[in-house]
Backbone bond lengths (Angstrom), bond angles and torsions (degrees), N, CA, C in turn:
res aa  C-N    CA-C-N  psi(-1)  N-CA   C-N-CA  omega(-1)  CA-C   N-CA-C  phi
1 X - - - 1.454 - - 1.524 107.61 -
2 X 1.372 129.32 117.52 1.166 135.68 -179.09 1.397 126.80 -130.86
3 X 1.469 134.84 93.58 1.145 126.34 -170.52 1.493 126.64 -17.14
4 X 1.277 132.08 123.64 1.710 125.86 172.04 1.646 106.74 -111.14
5 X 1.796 106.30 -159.78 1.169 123.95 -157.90 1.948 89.91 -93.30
6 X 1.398 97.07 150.37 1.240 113.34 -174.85 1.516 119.63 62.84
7 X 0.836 124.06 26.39 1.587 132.09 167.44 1.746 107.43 94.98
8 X 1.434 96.99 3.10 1.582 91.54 -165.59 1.860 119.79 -81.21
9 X 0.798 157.82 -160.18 1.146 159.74 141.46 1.686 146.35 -102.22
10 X 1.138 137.81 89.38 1.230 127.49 -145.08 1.620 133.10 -100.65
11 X 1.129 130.69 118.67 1.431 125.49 -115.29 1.711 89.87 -158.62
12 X 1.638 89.60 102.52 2.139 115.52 -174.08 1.231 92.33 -96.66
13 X 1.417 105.54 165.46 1.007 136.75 177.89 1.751 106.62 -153.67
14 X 1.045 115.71 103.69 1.839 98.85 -172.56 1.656 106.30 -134.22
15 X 0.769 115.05 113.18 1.524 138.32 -177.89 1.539 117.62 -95.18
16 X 1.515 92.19 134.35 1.893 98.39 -159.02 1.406 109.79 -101.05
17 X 1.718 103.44 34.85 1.791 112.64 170.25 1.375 96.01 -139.51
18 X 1.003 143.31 -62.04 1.777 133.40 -167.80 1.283 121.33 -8.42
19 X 1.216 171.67 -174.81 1.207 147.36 -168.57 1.372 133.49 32.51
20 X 1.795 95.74 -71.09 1.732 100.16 179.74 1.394 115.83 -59.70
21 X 1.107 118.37 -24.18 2.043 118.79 168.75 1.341 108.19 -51.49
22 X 1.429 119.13 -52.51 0.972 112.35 -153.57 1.418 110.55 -85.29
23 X 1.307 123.98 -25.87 1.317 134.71 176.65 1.378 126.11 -70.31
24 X 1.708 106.27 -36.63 1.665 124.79 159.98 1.325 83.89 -55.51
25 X 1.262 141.54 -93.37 1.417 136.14 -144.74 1.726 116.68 -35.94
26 X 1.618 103.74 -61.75 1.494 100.12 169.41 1.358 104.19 -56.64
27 X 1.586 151.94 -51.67 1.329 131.14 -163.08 1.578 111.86 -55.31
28 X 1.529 97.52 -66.84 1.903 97.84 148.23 1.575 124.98 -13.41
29 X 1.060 120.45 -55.69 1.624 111.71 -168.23 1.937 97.15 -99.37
30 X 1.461 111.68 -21.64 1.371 97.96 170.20 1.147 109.59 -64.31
31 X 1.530 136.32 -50.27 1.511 137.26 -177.46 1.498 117.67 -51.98
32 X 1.529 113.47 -46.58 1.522 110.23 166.54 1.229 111.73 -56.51
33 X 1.370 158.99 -29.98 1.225 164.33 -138.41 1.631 100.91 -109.58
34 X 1.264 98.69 -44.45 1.424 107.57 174.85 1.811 107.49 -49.60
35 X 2.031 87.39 -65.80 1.498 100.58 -171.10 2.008 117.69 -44.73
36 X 0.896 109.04 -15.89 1.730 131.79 -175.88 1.153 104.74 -113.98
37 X 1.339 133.06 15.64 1.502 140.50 159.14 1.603 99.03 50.80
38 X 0.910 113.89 80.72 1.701 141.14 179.43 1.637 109.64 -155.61
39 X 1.523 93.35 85.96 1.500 96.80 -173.02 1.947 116.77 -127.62
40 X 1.192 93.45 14.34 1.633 128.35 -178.03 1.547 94.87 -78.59
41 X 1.367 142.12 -30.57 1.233 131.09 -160.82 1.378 112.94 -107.55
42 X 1.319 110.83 134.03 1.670 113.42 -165.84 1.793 119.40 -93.62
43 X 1.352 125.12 135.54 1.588 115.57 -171.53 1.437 107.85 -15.80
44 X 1.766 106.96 -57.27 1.346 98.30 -164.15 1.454 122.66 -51.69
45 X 1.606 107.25 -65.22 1.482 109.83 168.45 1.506 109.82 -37.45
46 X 1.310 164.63 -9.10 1.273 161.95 137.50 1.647 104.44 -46.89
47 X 1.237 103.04 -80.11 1.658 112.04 173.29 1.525 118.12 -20.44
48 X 1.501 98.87 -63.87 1.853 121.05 -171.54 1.883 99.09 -49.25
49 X 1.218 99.24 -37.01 1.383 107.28 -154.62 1.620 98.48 -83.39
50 X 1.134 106.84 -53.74 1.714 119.12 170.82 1.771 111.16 -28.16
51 X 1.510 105.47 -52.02 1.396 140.20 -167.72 1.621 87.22 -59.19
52 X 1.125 100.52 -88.67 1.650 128.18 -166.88 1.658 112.46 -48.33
53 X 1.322 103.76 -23.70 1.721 110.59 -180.00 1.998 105.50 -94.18
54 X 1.604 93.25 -32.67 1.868 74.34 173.02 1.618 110.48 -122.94
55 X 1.615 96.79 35.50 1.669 110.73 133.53 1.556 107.94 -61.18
56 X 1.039 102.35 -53.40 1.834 113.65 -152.10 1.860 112.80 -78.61
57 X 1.797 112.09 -7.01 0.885 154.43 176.43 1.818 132.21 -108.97
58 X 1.367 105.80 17.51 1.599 111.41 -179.97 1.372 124.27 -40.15
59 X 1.451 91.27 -69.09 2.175 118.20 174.79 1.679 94.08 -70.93
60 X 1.576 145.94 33.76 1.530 99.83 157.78 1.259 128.93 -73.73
61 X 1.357 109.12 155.48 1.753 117.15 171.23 2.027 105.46 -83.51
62 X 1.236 125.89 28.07 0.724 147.29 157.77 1.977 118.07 -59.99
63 X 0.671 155.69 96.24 1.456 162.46 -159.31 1.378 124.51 -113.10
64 X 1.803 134.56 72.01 1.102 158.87 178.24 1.738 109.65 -68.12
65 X 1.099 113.92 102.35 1.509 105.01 152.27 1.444 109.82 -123.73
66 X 1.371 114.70 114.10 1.459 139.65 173.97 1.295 124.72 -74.70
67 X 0.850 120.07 41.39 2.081 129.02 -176.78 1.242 96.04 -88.67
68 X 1.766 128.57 31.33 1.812 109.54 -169.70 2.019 104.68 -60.60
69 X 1.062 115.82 -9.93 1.642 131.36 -156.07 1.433 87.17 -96.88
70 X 1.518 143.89 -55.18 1.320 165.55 -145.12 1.633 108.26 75.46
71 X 1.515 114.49 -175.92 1.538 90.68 178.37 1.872 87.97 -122.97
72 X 1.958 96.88 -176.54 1.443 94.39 -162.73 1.451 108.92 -82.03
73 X 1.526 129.29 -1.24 1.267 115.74 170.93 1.618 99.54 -107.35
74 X 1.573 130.49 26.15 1.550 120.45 157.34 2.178 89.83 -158.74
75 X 1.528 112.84 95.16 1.048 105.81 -161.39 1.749 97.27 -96.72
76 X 1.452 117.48 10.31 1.546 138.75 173.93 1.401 107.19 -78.01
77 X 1.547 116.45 -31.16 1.671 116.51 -174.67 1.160 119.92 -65.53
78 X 1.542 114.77 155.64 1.267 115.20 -153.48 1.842 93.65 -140.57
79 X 0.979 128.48 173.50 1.806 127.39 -176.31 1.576 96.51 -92.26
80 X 1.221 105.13 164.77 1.383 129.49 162.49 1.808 126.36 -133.62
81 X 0.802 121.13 136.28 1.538 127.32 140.61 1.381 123.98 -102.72
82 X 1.564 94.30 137.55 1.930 99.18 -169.00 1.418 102.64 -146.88
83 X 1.657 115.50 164.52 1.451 108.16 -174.57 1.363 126.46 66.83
84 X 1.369 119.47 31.34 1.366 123.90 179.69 1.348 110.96 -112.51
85 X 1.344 89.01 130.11 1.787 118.61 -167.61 1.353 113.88 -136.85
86 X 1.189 126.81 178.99 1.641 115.77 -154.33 1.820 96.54 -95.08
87 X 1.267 99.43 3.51 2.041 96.51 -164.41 1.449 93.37 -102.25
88 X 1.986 126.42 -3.53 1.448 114.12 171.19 1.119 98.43 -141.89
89 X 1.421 112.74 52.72 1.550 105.43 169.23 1.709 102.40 -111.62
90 X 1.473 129.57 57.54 1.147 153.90 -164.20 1.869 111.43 -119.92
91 X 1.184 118.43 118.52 1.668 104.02 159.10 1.500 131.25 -44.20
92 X 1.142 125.46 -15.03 1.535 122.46 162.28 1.586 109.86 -65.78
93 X 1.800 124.44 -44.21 1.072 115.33 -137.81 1.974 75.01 -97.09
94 X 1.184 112.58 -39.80 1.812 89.88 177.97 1.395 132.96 -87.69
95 X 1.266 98.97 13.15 1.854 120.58 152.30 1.638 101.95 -71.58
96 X 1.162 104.84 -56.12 1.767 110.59 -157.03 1.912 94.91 -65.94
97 X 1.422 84.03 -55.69 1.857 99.46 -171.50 2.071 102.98 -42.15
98 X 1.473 109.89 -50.94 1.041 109.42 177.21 1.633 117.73 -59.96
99 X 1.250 128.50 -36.08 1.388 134.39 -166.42 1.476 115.11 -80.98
100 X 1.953 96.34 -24.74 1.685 95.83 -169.52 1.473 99.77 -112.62
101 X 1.597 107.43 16.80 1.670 116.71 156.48 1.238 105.72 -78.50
102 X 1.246 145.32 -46.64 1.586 140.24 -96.75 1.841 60.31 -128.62
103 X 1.328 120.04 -78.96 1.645 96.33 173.33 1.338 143.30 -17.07
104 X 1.489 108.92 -69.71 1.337 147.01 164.43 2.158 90.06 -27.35
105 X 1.173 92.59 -58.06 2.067 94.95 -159.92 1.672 84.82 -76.95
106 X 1.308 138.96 -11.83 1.401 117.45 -178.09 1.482 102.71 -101.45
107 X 1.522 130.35 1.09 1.585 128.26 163.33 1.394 87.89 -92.60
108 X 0.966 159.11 -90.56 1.172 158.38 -131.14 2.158 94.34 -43.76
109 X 1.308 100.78 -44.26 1.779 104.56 -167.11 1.637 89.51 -68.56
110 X 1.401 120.18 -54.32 1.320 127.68 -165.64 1.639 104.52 -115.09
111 X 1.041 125.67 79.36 1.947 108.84 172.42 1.788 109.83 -80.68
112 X 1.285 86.01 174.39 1.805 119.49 -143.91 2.228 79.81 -53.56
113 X 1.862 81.96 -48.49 2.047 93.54 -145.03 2.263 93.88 -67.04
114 X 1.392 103.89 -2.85 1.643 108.48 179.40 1.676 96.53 -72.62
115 X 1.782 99.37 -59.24 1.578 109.62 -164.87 1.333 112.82 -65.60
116 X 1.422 121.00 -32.54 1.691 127.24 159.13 1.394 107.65 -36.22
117 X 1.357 127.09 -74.03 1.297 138.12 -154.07 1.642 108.48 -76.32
118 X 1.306 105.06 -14.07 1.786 109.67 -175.53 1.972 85.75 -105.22
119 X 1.335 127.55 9.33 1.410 121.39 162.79 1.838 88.62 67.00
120 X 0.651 142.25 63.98 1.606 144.83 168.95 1.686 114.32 -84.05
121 X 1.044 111.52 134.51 1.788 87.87 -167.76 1.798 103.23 -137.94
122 X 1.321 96.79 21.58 1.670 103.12 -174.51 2.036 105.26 167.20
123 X 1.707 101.07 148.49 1.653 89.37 -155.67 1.811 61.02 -124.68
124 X 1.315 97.78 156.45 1.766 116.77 160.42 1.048 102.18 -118.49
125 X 1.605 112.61 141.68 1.552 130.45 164.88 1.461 135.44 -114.55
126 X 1.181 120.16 109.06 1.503 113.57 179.48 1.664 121.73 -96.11
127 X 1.263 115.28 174.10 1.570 121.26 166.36 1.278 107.56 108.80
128 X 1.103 119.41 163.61 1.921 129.18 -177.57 1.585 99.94 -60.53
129 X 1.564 100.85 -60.46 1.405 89.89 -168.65 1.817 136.59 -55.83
130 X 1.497 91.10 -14.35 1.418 109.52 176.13 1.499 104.10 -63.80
131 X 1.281 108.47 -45.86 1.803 134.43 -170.75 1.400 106.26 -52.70
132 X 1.589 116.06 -57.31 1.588 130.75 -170.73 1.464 93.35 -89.69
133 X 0.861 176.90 -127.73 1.525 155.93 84.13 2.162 107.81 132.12
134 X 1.059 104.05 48.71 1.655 93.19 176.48 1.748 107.56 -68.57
135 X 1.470 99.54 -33.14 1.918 101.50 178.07 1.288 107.66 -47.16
136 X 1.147 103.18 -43.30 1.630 120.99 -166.68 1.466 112.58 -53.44
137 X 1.452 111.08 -67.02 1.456 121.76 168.82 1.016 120.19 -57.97
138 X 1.319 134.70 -24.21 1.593 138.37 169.35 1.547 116.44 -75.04
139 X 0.963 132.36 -19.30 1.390 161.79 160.60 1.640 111.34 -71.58
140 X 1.311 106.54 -28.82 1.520 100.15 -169.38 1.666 101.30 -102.97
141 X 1.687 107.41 -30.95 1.517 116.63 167.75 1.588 118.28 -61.74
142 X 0.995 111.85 -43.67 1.808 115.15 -179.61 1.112 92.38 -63.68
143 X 1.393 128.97 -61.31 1.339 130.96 -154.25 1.585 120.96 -57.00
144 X 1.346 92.67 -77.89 1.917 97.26 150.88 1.318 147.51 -63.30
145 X 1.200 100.71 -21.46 1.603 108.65 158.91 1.777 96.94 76.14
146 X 1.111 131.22 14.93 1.195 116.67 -167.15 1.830 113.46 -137.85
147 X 1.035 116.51 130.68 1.416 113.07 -155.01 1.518 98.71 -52.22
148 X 1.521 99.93 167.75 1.817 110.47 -161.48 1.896 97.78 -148.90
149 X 1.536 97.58 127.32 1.161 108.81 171.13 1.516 104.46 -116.31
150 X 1.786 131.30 156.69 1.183 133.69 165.43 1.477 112.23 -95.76
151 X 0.894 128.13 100.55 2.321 105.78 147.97 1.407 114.83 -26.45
152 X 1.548 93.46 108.87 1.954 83.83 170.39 1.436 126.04 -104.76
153 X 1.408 81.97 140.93 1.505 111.17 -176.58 2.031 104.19 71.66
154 X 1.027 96.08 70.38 1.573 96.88 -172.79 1.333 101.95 -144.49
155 X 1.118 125.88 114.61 1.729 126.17 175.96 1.854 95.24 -67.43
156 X 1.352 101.82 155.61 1.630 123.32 178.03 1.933 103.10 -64.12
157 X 0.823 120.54 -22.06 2.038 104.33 173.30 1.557 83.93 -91.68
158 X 1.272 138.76 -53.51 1.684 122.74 -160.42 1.517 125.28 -67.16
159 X 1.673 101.84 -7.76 1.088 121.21 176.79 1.233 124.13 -89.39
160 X 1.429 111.52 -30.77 1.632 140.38 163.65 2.022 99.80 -57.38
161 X 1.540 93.79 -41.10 1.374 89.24 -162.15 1.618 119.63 -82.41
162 X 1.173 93.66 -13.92 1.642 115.66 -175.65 1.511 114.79 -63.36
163 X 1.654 81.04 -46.82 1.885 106.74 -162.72 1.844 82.74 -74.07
164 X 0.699 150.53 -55.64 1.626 156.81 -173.77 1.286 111.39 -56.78
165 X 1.398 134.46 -23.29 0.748 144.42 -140.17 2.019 88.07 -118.18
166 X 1.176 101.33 -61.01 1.394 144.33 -170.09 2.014 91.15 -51.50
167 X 1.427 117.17 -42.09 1.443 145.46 176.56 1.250 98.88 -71.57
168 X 1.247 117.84 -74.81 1.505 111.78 -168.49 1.792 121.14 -55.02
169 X 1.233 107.80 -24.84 1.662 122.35 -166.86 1.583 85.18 -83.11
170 X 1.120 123.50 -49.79 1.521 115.54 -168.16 1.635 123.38 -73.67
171 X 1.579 102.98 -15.69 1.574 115.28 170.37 1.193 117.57 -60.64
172 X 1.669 109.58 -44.12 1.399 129.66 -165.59 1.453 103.71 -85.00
173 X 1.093 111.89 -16.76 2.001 95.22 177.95 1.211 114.40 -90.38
């Protein structure tokens, strides 16, 4: 929690998998594709598809925790999959499972009943994956319950850097 501009208060949460999950995953399914000599299809088309398959996958009972990196207050953690049964053992439901982890691990840093009590009344999001990512944001709206704006076109460190940046200019006036 760090004082900001206009009386407000500004309050991170930064997690050392968001992105990289999702990108291991497409490298992951690019390499199988490879392994089956399917080498015609480009990251993106992987991505699009990732997107579009845990569209179709919102509600799984599928259970992703993505810490393969660990995080910086447990840098020992490791990922999980849990709850696997033969009705979500589908690429939609471990697209979705992965996307509504990578959430899931950013309430766990910050939960809903913390941001209640610090009066929070809106979360900003930066980074590509936020950008390509509508699962993502839909996942972060249910979850938090609290209206959501993006930085556009701003990767997640330039966004860090902005807001810092954004701090320092306002000290000095």
């Amino acid at each position: 929690e760090v004082p900001y501009i206009n009386h407000t208060t500004l309050i991170v949460a930064a997690s050392l998998t968001g992105g990289k999950a999702v990108a291991k995953m497409v490298q992951s399914l690019m390499e199988f594709l490879h392994y089956i000599h399917i080498d015609s299809i480009s990251d993106e088309d992987v991505y699009a598809a990732l997107i579009e398959a845990a569209k179709q996958k919102m509600d799984t009972t599928l259970q992703v925790d993505p810490v393969f990196l660990g995080e910086r207050h447990k840098p020992n953690a490791r990922g999980t999959v849990t709850n696997i049964c033969s009705d979500n053992m589908t690429f939609g439901d471990c697209a979705s499972g992965l996307i509504r982890g990578i959430i899931d691990n950013l309430s766990k840093m910050m939960p809903r009943e913390v941001l209640e009590q610090l009066q929070v009344k809106q979360l900003i999001g930066s980074g590509s994956t936020l950008h390509r990512n509508p699962v993502m944001i839909e996942h972060i709206k249910k979850l938090f319950g609290l209206r959501f704006s993006l930085i556009p076109n701003v990767d997640a460190p330039l966004g860090a850097a902005i807001m810092i940046n954004t701090l320092n200019v306002s000290n000095k006036l």
